[in-house]
Backbone as CSV, one residue per row, in Angstrom:
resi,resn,N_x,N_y,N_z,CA_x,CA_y,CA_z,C_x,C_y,C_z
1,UNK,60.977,159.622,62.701,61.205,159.378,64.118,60.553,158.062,64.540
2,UNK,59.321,157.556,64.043,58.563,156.390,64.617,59.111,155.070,64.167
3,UNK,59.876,155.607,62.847,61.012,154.430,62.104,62.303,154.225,63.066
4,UNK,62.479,154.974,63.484,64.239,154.428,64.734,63.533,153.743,65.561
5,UNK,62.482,154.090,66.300,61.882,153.670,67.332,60.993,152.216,66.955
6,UNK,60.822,152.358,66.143,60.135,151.105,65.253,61.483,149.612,65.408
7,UNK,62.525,150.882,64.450,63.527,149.594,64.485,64.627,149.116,65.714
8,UNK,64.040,150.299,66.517,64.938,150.184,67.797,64.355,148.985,68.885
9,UNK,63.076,148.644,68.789,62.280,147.534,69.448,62.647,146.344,68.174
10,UNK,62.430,146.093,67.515,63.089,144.869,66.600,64.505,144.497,66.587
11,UNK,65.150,145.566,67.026,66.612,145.100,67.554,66.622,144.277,68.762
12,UNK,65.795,144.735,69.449,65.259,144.033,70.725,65.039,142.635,71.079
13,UNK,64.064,142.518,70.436,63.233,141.167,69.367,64.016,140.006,68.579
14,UNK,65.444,140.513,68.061,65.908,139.435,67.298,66.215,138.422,68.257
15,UNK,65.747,137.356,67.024,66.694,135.942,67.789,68.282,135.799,68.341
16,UNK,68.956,136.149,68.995,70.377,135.828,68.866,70.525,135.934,70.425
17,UNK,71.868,136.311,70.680,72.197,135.862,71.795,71.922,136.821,73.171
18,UNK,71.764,137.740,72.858,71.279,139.141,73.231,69.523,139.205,73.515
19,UNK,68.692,137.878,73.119,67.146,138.137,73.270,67.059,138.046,74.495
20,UNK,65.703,139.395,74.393,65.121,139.844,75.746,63.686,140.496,75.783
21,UNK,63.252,139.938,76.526,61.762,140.530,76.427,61.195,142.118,77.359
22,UNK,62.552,142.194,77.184,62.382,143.791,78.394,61.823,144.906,77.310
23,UNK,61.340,145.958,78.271,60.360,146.752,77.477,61.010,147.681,77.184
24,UNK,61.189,148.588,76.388,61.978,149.689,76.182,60.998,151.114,76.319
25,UNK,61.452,152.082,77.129,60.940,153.327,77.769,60.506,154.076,77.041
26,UNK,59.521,154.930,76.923,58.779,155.743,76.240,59.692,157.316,76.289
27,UNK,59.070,158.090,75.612,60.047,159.083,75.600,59.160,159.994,77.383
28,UNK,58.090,159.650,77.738,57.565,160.419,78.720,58.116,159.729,79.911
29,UNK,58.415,158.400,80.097,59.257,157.685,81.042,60.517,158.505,81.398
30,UNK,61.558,158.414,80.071,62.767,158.664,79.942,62.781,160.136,80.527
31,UNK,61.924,161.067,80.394,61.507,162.217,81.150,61.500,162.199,82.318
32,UNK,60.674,161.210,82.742,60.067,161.280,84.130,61.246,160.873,85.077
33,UNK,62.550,159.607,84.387,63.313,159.321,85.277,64.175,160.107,85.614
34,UNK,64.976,161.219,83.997,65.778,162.221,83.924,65.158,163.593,84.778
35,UNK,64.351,163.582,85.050,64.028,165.134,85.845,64.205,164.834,87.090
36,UNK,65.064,166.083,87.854,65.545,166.018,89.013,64.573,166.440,90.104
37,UNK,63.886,167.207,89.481,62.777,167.720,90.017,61.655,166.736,90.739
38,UNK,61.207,165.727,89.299,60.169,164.944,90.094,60.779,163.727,90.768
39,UNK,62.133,163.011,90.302,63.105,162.537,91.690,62.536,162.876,92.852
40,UNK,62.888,163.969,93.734,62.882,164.777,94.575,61.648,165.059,94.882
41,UNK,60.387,165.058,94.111,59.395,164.881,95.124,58.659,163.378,95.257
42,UNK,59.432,162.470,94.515,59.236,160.977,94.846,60.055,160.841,95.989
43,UNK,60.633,161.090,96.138,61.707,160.984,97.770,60.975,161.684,98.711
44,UNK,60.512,162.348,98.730,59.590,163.100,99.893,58.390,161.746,100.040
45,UNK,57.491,161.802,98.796,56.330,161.236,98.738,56.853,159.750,99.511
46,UNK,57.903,158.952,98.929,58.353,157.814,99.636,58.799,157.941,100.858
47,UNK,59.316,159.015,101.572,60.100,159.431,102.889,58.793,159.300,104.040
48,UNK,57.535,160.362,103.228,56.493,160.702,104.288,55.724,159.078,104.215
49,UNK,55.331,158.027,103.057,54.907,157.027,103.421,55.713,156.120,104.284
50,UNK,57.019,155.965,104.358,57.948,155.256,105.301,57.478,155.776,106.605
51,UNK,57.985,156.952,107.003,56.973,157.841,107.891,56.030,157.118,108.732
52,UNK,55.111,156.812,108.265,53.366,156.887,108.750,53.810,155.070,108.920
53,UNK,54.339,154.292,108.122,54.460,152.877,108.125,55.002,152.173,110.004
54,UNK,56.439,153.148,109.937,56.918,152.826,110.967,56.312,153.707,112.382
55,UNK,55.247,155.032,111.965,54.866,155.321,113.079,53.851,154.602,113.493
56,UNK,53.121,153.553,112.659,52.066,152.847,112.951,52.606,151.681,114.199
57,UNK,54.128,151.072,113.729,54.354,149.630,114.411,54.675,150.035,115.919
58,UNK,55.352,151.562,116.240,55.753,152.110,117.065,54.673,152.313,118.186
């Protein structure tokens, strides 16, 4: 498993026309973006700081 992932960042890495220095996601990332669950309480958490932002200017 650490060999795909090994060679999956050196695909990354080659010289050609396709180089990019972008980072490629961990498997706990790829989790974190795919769950609907913690989505959904980042939308709250971002909703209630919007919240408090605009009740301040008000």
């Amino acid at each position: 498993m650490s060999e795909i992932k090994h060679v999956e960042e050196e695909v990354n890495f080659q010289k050609n026309d396709k180089f990019t220095l972008t980072m490629i996601p961990g498997k706990f990332a790829k989790a974190m973006r795919t769950c609907v669950i913690w989505q959904f309480i980042r939308f709250i958490i971002i909703n209630i700081k919007m919240i408090i932002v605009v009740g301040k200017s008000h």
